[in-house]
N, CA and C atoms of all chains as a GROMACS GRO file, in nm:
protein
  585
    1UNK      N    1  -8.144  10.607   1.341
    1UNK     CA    2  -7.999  10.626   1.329
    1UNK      C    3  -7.928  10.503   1.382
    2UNK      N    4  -7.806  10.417   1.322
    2UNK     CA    5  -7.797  10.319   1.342
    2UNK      C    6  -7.646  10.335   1.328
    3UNK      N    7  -7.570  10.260   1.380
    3UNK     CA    8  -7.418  10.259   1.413
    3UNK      C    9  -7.364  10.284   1.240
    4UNK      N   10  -7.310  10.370   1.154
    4UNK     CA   11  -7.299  10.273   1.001
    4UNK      C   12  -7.112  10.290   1.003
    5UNK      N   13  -7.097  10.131   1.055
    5UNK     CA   14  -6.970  10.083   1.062
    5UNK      C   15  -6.899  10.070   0.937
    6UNK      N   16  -7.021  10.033   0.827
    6UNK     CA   17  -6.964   9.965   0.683
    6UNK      C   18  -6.934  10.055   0.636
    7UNK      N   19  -6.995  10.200   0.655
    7UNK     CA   20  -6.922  10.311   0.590
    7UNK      C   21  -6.741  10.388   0.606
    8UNK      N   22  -6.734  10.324   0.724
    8UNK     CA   23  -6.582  10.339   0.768
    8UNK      C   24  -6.502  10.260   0.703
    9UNK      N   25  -6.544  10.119   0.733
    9UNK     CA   26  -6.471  10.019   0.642
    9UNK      C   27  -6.454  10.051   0.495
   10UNK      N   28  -6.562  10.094   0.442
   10UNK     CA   29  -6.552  10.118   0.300
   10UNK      C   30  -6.408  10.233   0.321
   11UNK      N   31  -6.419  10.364   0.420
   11UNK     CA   32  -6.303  10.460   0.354
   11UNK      C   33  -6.200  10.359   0.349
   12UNK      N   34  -6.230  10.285   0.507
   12UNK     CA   35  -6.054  10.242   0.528
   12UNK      C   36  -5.988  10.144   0.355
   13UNK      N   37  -6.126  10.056   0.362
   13UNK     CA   38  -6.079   9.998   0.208
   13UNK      C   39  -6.008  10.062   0.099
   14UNK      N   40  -6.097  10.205   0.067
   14UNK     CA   41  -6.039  10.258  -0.027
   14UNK      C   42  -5.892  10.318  -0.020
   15UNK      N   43  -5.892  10.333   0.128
   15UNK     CA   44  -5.750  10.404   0.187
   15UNK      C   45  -5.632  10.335   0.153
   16UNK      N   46  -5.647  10.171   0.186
   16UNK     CA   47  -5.556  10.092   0.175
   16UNK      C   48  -5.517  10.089   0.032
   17UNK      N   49  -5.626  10.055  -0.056
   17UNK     CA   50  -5.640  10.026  -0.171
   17UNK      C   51  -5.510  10.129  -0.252
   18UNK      N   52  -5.591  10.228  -0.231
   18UNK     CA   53  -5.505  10.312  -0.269
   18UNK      C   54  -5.384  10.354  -0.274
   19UNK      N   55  -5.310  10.317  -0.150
   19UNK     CA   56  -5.205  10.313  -0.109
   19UNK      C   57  -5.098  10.236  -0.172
   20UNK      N   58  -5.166  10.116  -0.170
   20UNK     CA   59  -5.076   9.953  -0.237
   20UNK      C   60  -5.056  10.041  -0.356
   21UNK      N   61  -5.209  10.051  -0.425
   21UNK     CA   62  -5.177  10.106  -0.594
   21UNK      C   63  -5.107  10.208  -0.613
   22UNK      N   64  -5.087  10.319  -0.530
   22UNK     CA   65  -4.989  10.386  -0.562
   22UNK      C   66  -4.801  10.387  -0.528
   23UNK      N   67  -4.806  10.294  -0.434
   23UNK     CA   68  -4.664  10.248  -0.413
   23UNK      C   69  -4.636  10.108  -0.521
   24UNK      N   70  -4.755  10.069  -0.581
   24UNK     CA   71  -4.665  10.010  -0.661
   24UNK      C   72  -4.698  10.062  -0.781
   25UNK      N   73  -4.763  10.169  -0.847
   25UNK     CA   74  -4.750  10.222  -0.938
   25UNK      C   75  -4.576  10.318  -0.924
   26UNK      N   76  -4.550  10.345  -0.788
   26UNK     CA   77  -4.440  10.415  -0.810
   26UNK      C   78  -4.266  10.373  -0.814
   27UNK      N   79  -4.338  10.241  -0.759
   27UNK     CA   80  -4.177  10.159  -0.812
   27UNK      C   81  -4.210  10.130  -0.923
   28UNK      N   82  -4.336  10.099  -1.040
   28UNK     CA   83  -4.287  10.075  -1.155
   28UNK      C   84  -4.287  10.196  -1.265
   29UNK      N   85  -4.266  10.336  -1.167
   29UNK     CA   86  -4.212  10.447  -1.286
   29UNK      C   87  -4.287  10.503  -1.329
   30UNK      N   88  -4.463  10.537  -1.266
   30UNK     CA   89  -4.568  10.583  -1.323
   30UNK      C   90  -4.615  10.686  -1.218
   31UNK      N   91  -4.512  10.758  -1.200
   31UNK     CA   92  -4.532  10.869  -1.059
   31UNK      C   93  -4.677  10.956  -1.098
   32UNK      N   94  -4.728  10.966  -1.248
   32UNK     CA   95  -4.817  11.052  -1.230
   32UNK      C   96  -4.914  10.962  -1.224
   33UNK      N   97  -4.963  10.867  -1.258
   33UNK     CA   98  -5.098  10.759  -1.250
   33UNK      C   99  -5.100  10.765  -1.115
   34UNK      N  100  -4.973  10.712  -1.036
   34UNK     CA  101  -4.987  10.688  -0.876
   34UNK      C  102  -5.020  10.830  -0.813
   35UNK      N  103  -4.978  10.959  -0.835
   35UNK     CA  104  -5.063  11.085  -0.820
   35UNK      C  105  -5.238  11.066  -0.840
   36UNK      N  106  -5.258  11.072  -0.936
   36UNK     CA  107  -5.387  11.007  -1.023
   36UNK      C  108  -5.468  10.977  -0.892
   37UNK      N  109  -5.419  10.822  -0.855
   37UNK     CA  110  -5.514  10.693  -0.777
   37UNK      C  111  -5.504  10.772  -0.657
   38UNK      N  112  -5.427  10.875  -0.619
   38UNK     CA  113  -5.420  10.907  -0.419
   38UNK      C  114  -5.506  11.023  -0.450
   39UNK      N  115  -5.543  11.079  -0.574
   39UNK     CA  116  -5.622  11.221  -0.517
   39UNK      C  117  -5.773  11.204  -0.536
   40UNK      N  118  -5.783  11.062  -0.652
   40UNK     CA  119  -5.905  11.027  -0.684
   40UNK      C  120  -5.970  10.944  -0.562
   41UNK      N  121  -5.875  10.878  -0.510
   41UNK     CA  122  -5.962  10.785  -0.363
   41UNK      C  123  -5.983  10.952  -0.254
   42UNK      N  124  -5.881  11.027  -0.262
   42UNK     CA  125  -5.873  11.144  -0.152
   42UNK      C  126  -6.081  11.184  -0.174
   43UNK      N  127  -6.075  11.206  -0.339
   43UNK     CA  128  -6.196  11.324  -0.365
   43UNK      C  129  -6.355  11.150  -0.360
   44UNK      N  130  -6.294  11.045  -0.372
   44UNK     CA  131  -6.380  10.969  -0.353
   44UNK      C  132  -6.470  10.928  -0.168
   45UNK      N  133  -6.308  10.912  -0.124
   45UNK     CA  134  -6.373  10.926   0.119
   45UNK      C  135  -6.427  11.086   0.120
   46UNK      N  136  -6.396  11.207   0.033
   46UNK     CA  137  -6.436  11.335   0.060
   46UNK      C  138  -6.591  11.330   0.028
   47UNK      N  139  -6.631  11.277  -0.080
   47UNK     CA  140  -6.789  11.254  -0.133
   47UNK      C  141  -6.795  11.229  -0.018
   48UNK      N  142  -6.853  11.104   0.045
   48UNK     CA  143  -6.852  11.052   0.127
   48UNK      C  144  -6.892  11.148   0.283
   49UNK      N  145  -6.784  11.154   0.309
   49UNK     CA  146  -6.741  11.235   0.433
   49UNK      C  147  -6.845  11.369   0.406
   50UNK      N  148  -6.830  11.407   0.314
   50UNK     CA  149  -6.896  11.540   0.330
   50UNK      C  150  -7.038  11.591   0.330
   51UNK      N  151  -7.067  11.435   0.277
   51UNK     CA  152  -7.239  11.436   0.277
   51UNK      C  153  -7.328  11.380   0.412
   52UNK      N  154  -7.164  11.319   0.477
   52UNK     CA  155  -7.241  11.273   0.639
   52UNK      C  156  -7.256  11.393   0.697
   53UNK      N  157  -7.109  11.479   0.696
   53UNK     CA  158  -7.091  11.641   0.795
   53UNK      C  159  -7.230  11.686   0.766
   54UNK      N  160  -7.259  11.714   0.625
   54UNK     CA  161  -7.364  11.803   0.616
   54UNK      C  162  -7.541  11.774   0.695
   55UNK      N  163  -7.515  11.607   0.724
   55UNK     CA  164  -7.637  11.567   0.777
   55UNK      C  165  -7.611  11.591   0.940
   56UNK      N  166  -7.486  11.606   0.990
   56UNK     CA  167  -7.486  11.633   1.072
   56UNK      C  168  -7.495  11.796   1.123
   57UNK      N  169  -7.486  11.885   1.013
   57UNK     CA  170  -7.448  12.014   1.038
   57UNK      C  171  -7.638  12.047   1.048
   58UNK      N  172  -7.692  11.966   0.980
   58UNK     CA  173  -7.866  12.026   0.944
   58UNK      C  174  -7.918  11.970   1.118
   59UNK      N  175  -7.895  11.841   1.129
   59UNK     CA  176  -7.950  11.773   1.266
   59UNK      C  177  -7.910  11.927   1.364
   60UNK      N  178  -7.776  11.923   1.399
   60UNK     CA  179  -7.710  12.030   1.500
   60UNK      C  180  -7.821  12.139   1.462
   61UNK      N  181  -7.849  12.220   1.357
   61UNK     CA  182  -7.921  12.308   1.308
   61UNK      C  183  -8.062  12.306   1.387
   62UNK      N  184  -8.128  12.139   1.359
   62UNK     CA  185  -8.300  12.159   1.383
   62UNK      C  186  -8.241  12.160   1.563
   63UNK      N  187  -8.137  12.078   1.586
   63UNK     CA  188  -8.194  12.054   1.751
   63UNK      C  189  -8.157  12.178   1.899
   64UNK      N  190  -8.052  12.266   1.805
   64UNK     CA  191  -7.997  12.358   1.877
   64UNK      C  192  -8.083  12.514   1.843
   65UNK      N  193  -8.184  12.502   1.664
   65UNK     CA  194  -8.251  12.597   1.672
   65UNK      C  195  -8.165  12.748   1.638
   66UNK      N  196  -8.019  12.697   1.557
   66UNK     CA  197  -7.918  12.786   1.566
   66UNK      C  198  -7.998  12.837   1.398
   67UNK      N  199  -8.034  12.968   1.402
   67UNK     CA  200  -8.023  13.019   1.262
   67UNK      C  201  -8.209  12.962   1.215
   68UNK      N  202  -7.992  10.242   2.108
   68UNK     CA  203  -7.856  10.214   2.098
   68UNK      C  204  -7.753  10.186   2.229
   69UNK      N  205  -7.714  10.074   2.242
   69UNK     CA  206  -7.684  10.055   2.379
   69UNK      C  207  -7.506  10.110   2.365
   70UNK      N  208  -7.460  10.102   2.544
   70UNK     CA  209  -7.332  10.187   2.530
   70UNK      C  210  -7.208  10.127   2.496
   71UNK      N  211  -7.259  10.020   2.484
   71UNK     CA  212  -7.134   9.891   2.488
   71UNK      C  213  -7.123   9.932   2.323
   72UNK      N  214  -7.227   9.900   2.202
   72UNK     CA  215  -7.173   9.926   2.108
   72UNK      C  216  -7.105  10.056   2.031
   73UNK      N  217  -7.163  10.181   2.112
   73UNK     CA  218  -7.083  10.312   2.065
   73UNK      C  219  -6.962  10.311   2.111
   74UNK      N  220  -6.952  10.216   2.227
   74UNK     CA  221  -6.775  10.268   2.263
   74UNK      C  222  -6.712  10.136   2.157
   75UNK      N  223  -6.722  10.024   2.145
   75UNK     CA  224  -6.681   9.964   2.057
   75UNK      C  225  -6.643  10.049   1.912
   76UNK      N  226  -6.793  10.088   1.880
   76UNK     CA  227  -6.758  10.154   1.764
   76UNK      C  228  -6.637  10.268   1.785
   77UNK      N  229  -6.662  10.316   1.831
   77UNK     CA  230  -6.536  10.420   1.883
   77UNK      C  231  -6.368  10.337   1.864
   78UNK      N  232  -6.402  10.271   1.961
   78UNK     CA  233  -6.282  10.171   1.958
   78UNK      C  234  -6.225  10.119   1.801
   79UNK      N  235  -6.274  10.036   1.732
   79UNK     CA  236  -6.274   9.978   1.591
   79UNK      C  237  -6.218  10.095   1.538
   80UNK      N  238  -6.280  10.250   1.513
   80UNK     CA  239  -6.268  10.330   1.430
   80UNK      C  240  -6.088  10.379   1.480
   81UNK      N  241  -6.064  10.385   1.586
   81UNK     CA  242  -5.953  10.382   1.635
   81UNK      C  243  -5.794  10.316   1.604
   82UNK      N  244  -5.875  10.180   1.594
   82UNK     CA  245  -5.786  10.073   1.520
   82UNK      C  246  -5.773  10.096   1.418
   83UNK      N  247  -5.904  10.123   1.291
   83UNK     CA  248  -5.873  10.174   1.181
   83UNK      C  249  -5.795  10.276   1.171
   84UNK      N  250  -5.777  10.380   1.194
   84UNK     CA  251  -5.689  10.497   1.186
   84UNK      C  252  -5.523  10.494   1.247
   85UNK      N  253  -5.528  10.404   1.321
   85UNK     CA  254  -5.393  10.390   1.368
   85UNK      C  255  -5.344  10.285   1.283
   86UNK      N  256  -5.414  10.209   1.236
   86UNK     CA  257  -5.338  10.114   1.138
   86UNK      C  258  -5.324  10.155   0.975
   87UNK      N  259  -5.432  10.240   0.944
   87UNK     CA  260  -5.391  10.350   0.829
   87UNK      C  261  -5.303  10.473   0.834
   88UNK      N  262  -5.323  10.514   0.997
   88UNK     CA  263  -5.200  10.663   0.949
   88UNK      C  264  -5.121  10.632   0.853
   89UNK      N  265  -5.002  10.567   0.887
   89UNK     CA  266  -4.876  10.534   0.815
   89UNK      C  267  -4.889  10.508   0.635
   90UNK      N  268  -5.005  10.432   0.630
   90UNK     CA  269  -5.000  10.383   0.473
   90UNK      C  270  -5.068  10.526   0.412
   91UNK      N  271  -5.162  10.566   0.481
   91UNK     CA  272  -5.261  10.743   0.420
   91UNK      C  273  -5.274  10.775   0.520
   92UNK      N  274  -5.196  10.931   0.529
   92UNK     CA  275  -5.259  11.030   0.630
   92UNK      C  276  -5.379  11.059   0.614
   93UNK      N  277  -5.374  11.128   0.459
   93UNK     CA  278  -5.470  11.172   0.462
   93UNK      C  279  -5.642  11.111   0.464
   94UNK      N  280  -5.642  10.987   0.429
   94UNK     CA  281  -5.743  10.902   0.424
   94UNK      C  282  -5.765  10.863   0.617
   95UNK      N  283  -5.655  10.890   0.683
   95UNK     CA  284  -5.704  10.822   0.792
   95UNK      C  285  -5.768  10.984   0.851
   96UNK      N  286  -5.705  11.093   0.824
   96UNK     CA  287  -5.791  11.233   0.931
   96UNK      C  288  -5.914  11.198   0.869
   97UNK      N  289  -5.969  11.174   0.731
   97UNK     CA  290  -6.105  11.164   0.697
   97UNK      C  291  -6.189  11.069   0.759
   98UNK      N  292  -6.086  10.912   0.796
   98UNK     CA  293  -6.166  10.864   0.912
   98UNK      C  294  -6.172  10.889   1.032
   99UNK      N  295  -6.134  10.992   1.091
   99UNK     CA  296  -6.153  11.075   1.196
   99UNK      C  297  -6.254  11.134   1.190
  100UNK      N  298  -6.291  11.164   1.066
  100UNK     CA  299  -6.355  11.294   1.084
  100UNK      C  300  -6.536  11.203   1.100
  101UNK      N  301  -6.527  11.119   0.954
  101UNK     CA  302  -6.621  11.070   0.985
  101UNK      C  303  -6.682  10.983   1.100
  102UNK      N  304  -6.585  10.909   1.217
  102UNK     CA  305  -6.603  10.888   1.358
  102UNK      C  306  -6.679  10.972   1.381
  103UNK      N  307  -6.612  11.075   1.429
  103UNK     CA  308  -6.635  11.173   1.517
  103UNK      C  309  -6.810  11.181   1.469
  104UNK      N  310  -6.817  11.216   1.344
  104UNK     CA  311  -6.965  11.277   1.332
  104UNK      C  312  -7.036  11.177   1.363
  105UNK      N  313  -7.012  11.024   1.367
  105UNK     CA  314  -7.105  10.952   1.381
  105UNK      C  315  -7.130  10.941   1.518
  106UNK      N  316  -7.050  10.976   1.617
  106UNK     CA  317  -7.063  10.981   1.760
  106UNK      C  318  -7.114  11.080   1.776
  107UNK      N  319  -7.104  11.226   1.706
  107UNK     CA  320  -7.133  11.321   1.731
  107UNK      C  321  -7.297  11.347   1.698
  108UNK      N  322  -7.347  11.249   1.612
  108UNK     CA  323  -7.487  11.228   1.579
  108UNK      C  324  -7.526  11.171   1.681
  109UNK      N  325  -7.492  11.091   1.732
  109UNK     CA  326  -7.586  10.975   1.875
  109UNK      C  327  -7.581  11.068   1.909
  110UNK      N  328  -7.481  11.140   1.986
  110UNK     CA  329  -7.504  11.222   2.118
  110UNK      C  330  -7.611  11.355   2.120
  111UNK      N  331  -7.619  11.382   1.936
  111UNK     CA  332  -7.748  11.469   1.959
  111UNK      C  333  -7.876  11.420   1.995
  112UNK      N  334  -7.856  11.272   1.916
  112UNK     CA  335  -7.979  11.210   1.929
  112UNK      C  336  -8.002  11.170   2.086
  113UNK      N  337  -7.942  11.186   2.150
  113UNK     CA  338  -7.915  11.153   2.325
  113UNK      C  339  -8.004  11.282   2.359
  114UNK      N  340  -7.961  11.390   2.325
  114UNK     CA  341  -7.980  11.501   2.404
  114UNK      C  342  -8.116  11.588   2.311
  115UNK      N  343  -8.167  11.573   2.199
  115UNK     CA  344  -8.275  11.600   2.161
  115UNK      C  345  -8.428  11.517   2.270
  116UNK      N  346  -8.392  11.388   2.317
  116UNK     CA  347  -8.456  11.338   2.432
  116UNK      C  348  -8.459  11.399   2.567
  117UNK      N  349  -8.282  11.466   2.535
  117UNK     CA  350  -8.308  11.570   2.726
  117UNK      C  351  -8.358  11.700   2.722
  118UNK      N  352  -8.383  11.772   2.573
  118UNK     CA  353  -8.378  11.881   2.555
  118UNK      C  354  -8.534  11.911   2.599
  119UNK      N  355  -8.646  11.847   2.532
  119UNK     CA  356  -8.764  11.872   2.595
  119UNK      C  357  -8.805  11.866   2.722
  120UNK      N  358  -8.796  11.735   2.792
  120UNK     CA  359  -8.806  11.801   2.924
  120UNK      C  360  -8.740  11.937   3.026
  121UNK      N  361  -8.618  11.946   2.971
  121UNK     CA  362  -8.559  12.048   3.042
  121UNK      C  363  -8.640  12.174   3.032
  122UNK      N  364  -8.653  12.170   2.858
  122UNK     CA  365  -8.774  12.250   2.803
  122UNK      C  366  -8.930  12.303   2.914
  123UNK      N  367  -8.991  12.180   2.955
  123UNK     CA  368  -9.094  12.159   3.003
  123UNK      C  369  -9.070  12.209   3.120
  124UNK      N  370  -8.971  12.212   3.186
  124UNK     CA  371  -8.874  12.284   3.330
  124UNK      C  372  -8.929  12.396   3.325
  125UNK      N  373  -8.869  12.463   3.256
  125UNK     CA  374  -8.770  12.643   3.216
  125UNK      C  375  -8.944  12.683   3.244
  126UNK      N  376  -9.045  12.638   3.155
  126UNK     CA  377  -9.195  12.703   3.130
  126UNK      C  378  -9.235  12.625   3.244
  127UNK      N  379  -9.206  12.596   3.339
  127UNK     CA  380  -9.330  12.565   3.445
  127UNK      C  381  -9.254  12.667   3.561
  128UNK      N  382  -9.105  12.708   3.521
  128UNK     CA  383  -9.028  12.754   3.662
  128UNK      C  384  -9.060  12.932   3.575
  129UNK      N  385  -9.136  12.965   3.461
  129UNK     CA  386  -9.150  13.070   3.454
  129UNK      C  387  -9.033  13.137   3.398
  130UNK      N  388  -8.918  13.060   3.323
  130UNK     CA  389  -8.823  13.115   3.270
  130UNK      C  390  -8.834  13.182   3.171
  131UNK      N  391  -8.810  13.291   3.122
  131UNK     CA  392  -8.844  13.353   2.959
  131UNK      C  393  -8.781  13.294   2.820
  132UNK      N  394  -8.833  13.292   2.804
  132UNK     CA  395  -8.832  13.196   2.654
  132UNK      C  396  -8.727  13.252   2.556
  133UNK      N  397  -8.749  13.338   2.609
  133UNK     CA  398  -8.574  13.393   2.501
  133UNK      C  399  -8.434  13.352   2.568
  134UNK      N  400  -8.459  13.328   2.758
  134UNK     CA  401  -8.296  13.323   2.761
  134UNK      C  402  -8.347  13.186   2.759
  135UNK      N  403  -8.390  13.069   2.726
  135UNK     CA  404  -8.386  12.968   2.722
  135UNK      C  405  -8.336  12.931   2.577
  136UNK      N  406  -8.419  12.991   2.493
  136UNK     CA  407  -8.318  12.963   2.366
  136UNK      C  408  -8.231  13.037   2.334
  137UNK      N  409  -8.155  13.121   2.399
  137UNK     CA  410  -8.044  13.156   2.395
  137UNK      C  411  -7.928  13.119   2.449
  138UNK      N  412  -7.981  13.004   2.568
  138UNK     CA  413  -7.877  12.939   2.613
  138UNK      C  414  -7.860  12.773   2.565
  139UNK      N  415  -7.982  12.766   2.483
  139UNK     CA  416  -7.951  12.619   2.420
  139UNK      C  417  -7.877  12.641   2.246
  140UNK      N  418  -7.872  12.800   2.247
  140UNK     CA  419  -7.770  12.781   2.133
  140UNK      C  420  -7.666  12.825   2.144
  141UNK      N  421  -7.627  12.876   2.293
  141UNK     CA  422  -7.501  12.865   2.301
  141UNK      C  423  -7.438  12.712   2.378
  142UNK      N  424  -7.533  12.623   2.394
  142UNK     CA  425  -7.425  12.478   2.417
  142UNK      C  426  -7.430  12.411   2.294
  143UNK      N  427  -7.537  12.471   2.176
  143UNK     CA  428  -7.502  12.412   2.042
  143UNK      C  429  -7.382  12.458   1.988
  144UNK      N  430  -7.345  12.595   1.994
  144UNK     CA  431  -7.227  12.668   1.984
  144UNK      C  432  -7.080  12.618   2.014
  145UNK      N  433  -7.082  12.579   2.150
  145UNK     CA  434  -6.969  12.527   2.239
  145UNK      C  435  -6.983  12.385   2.188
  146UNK      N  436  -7.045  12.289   2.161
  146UNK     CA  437  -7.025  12.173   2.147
  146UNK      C  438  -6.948  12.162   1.990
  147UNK      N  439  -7.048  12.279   1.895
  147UNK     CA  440  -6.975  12.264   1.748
  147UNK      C  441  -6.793  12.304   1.726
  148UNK      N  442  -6.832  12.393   1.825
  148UNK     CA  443  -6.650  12.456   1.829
  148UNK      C  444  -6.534  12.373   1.900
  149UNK      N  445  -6.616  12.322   1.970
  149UNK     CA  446  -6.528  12.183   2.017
  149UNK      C  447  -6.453  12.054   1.945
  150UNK      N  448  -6.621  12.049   1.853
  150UNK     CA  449  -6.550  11.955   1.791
  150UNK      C  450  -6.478  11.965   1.709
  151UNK      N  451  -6.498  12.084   1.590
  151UNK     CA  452  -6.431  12.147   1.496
  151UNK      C  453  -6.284  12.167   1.570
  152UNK      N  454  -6.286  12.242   1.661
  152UNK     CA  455  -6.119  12.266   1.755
  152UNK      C  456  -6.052  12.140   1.763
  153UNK      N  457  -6.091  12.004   1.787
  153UNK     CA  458  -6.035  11.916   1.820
  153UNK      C  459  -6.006  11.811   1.664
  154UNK      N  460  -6.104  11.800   1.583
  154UNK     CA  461  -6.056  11.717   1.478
  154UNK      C  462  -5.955  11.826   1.411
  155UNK      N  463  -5.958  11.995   1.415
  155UNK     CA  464  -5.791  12.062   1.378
  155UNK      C  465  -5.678  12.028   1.431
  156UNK      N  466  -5.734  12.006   1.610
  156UNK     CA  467  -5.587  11.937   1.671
  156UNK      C  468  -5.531  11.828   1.607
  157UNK      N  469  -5.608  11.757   1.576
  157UNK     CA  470  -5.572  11.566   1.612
  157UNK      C  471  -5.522  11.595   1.470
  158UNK      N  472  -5.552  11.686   1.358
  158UNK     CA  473  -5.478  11.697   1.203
  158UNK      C  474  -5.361  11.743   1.225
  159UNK      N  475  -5.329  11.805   1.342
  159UNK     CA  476  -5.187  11.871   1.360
  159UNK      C  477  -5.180  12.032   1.321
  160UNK      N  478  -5.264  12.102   1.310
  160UNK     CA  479  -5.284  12.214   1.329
  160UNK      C  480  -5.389  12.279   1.437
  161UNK      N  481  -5.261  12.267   1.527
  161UNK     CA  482  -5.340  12.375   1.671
  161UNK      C  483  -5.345  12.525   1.638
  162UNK      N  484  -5.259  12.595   1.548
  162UNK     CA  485  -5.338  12.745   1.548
  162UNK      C  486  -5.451  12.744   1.471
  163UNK      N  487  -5.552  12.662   1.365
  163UNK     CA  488  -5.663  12.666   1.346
  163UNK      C  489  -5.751  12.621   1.481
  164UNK      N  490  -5.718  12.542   1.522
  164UNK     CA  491  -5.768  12.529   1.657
  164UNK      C  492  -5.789  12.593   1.741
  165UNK      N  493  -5.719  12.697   1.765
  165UNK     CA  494  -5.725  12.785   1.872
  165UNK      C  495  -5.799  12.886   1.798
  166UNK      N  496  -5.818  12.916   1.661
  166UNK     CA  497  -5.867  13.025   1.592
  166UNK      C  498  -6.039  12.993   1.600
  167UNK      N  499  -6.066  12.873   1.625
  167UNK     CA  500  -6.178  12.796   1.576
  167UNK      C  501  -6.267  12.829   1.731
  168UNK      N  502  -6.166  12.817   1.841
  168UNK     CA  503  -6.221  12.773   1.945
  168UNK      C  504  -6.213  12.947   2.018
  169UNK      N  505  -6.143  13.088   1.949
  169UNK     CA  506  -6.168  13.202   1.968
  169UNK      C  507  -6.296  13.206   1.903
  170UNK      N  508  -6.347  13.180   1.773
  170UNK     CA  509  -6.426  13.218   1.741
  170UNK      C  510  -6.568  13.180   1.802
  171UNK      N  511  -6.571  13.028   1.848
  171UNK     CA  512  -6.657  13.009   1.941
  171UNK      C  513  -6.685  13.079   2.051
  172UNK      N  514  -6.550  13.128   2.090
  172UNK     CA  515  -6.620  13.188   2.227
  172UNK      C  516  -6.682  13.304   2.221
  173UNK      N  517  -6.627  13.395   2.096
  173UNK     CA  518  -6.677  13.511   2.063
  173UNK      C  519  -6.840  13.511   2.030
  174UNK      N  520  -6.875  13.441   1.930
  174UNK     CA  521  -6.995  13.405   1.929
  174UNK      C  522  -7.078  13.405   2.062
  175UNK      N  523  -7.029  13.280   2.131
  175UNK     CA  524  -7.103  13.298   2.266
  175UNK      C  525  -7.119  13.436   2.365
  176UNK      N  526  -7.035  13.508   2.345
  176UNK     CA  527  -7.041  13.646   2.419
  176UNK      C  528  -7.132  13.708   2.355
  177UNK      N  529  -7.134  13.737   2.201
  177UNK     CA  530  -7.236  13.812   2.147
  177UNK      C  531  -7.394  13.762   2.171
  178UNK      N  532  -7.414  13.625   2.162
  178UNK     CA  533  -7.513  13.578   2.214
  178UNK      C  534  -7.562  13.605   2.338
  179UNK      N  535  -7.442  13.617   2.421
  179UNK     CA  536  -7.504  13.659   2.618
  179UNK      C  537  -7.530  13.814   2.627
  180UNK      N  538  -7.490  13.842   2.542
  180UNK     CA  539  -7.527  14.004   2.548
  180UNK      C  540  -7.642  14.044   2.595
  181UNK      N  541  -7.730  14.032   2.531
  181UNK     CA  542  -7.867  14.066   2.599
  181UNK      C  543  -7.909  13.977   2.731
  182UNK      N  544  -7.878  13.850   2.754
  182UNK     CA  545  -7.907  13.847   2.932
  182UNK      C  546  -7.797  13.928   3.014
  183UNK      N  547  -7.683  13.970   2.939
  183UNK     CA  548  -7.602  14.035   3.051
  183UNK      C  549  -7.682  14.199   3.111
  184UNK      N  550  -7.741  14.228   2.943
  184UNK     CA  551  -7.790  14.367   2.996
  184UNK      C  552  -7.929  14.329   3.070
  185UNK      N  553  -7.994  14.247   3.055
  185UNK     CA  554  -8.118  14.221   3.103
  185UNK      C  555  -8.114  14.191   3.275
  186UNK      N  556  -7.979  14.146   3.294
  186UNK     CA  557  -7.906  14.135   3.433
  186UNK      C  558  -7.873  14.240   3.477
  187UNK      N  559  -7.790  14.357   3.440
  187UNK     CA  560  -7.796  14.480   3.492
  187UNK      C  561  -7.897  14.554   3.488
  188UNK      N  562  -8.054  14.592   3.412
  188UNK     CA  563  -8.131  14.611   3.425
  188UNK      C  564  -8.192  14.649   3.519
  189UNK      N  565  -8.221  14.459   3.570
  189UNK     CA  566  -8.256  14.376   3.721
  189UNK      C  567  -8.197  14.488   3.842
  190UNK      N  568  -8.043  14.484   3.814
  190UNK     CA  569  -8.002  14.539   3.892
  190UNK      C  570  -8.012  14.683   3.944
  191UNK      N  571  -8.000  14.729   3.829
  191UNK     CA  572  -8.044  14.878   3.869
  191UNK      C  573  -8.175  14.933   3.909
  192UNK      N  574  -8.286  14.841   3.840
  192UNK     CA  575  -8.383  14.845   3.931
  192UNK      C  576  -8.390  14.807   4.068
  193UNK      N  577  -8.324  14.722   4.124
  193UNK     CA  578  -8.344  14.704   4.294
  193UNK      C  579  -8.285  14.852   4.332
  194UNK      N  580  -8.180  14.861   4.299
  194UNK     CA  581  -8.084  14.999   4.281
  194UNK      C  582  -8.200  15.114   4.353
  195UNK      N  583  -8.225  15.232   4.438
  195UNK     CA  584  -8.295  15.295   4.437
  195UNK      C  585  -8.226  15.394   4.378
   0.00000   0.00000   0.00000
């Protein structure tokens, strides 16, 4: 198990990313694309995120012996 | 894993989130969340190293093997409800929090149940 920093960076990337693209999708009048780009990065850090929880929910599982 | 780099890491992930709130909320609670688990992984991996010897304790001091694993799943219990209670806080919903951190405790009571009766037992046997 090893520090994985790059995986943070990656959300924060996509976070930002996302952000720019949707504030400037929304000054140029494309309110639903800029909807679009914030729910697709949202469900893209959720992949993500949810496949670490779950490695953490199995570890908690073997070492606490819960279930 | 030495301590200098988990608190760093800690730190960094910190910076990240305070410098994203504002542009994505919601992208920054997700880097919360994922922090947290990654700290929350060392520290098992910390304590899967303390867990056996303590282990090796309990069976040489003659402890019964049931309240031993009954009390290492209730600090698995309390540690999960903790954390769960606290990444609800830091999202800004404290009544899931408090709902999260009832339910923990409830759990843990149902779990002590049987050393509580196994304790009055005790007792009533000295009891003449």
């Amino acid at each position: 198990m090893s520090l994985e920093l790059h995986v943070i960076f990656q959300i924060a990337v996509v976070g930002i990313a996302a952000a720019v693209l949707s504030s400037l999708l929304k000054q140029s009048g494309r309110d639903e694309i800029a909807t679009l780009v914030t729910i697709s990065a949202l469900v893209l850090v959720a992949a993500v995120v949810v496949t670490n929880i779950s490695h953490l929910f199995m570890e908690i599982r073997d070492v606490f012996s819960i279930q | 894993m030495s301590i200098l780099q988990i608190v760093l890491f800690g730190l960094v992930g910190a910076l990240l989130i305070t410098s994203i709130r504002e542009m994505a909320p919601q992208i920054a609670f997700w880097i919360t969340l994922i922090v947290s688990v990654f700290l929350f992984l060392i520290a098992l991996q910390k304590l899967t190293g303390l867990l056996a010897p303590i282990e090796k304790l309990a069976e040489l001091a003659n402890v019964n093997v049931l309240f031993f694993a009954t009390i290492v799943k209730i600090i698995g219990i309390a540690y999960i409800a903790e954390f769960g209670a606290e990444i609800a806080r830091d999202a800004g919903v404290s009544a899931i929090a408090g709902k999260i951190e009832l339910v923990g405790k409830l759990a843990i009571l149902v779990l002590a149940v049987p050393i509580v009766t196994a304790v009055v037992q005790t007792v009533t046997h000295l009891l003449p």
